[in-house]
Steps between C-alpha positions, in 0.01 A plus 500: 500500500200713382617743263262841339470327171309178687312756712388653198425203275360249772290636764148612469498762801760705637417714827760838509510591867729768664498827704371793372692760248707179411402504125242184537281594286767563218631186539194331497389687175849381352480161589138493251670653222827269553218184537361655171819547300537134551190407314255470847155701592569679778292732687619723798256623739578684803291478816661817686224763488762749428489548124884450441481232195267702309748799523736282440398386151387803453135420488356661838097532485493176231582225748203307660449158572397401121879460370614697205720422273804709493770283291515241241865354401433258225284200680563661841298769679502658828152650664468758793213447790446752789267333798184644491372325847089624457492374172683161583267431796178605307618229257523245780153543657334477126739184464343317819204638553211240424311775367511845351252612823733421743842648297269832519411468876886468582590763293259727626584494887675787662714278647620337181550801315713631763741183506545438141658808391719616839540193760827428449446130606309465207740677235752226652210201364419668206876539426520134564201402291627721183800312474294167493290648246842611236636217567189287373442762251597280157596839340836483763812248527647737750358706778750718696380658809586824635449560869459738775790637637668211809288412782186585320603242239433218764143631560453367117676160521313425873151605382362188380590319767326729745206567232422055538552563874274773511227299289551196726438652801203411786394853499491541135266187439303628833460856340390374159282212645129500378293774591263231633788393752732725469341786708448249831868394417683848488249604812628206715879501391621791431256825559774576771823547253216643214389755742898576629564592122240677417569733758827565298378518149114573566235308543408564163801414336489177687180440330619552138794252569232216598304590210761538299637105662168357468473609114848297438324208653590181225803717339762407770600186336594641136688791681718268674556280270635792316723596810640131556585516157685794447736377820560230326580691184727720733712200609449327151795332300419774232515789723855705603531762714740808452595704759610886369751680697737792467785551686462680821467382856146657548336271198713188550348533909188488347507319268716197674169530752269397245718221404525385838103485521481328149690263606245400785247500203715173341591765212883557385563764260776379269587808310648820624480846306771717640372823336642832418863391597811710440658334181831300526822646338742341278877566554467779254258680730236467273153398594465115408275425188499827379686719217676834559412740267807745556836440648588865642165451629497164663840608640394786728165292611756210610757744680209642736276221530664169464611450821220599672237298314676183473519535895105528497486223247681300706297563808160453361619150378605413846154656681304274190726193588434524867115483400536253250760252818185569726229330210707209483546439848086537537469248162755217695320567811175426302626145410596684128781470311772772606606728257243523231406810535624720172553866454454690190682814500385828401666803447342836619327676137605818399177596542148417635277321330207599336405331160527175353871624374602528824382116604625366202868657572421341878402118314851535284700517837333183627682287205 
């Protein structure tokens, strides 16, 4: 069975998914320093546009898509990357361009700039194409991936597939045909269904996406080659998923959605977080793995509470299990192994988290 230490040792990407408010990017931040405390590279980079990670580490305004370094433990080091989807697409039209005259006639139409900053079909490729580039980046042995929160995590795992669909289509090679051609072509075809949408987006928007298709004529291949291979990166031997959850029926329901869906994707997370659970109590009454610091104290806390909490303790385990019996089902139904699906249990923090204290207290829990 997979255990945290192999996770942490062996793979070279590691996706965090989960609802939101679940503590995913926490976890995700403590897996790099736990990667890093084992001698690895790691660098976590978070593709949510909500800024969580760099609060988080206590960094917020310092995280772009350039990592930084924010710890070295003897050989190891973990790095922090925020998506910066303009930047990463600029970087991809000067890539495949064939000139430096046609990278500045893409990224000078209207229509361009408006999708490379705000579309959120193309945050979902750029996410994609980031983690391609971290994990070819020579400076990493370990690139774990933050998410968006659930459903919108799927968007990111699907987008390749639909970017090389997109690319392969009739009407894209009719709209970026030859100007010498191309016009006859697109009058003959499809002036109808051009005509039909630009009386939804304007005529004139309309134009700027055939000038802006026309100007990424002989680019299409390097893009999807970059798309097929970060799906197969996705479903690579090197690659785990880990699916953050905390215990509540709202999250689990969303979150055992997602892992429905991933499953129809040929992806099987095999790690669980259960986050920000009640902690277990010995026979003593006394929260497990932890010291009492005064008897009279602890005495009173365990007359009051006690009861009570190991009763939510006990419940949150069961609503976790339930979640974790409905993954294994989905993995034997997959023609998987039953029953290799792990959990990695994590008691709620006294406090939230907002420094690179706070995530290293997080990455001592995990073992």
């Amino acid at each position: 069975m997979n255990n945290i230490n192999e996770l942490l040792t062996t793979r070279r990407v590691i996706v965090c998914c989960g609802s939101g408010g679940v503590g995913k990017t926490t976890v995700a931040a403590a897996l790099a320093l736990s990667a890093a405390r084992r001698g690895r590279r790691a660098v976590v980079i978070t593709i949510d546009p909500a800024r969580r990670l760099a609060d988080a580490l206590g960094r917020r305004g310092d995280l772009s898509n350039e990592p930084v370094l924010v710890e070295r433990i003897g050989h190891g080091e973990m790095w922090a990357a925020m998506l910066d989807v303009t930047s990463t697409f600029d970087s991809l039209i000067e890539r495949f361009a064939a000139s430096a005259e046609q990278a500045d006639l893409i990224r000078s139409n209207v229509f361009y700039k408006s999708i490379s900053g705000s579309l959120s079909g193309t945050r979902d490729y750029m996410a994609a194409e980031m983690l391609l580039r971290l994990h070819e980046d020579p400076r990493f042995d370990l690139v774990v991936l933050d998410t968006a929160p659930s459903r919108n995590a799927l968007d990111f795992i699907e987008s390749p597939e639909r970017l090389v669909r997109f690319l392969r289509h009739p009407l894209f090679r009719i709209l970026t045909a030859p100007s010498r051609g191309g016009l006859k072509v697109i009058g003959a075809t499809v002036q109808p269904i051009l005509k039909a949408i630009g009386k939804v987006v304007g005529s004139n928007v309309m134009s700027d996406v055939i000038d802006f298709l026309r100007a990424f004529e002989g680019m299409e291949t390097g893009f999807a080659q970059r798309a097929s291979s970060v799906s197969h990166l996705l479903r690579g031997e090197g690659t785990d998923f880990a699916v953050v959850v905390a215990p509540s029926p709202e999250p689990l329901s969303d979150t055992q959605v997602l892992v429905d869906r991933l499953a129809d994707t040929r992806i099987s997370p095999s790690f669980v977080f259960a986050n920000r659970l009640t902690p277990l109590f010995d026979a003593a009454g006394e929260p497990s793995g932890t010291s009492v610091q005064s008897s009279s104290e602890a005495q009173e806390w365990l007359e009051n509470n006690v009861a009570t909490l190991r009763q939510r303790a006990k419940t949150e385990r069961e609503l976790v299990q339930n979640f974790i019996d409905r993954m294994s089902t989905i993995r034997s139904g997959a023609d998987e192994p039953p029953g290799l699906v792990e959990v990695v249990e994590i008691a709620e923090q006294s406090t939230d988290i907002h420094d690179l204290d706070g995530i290293a207290l997080l990455a001592d829990s995990l073992g």
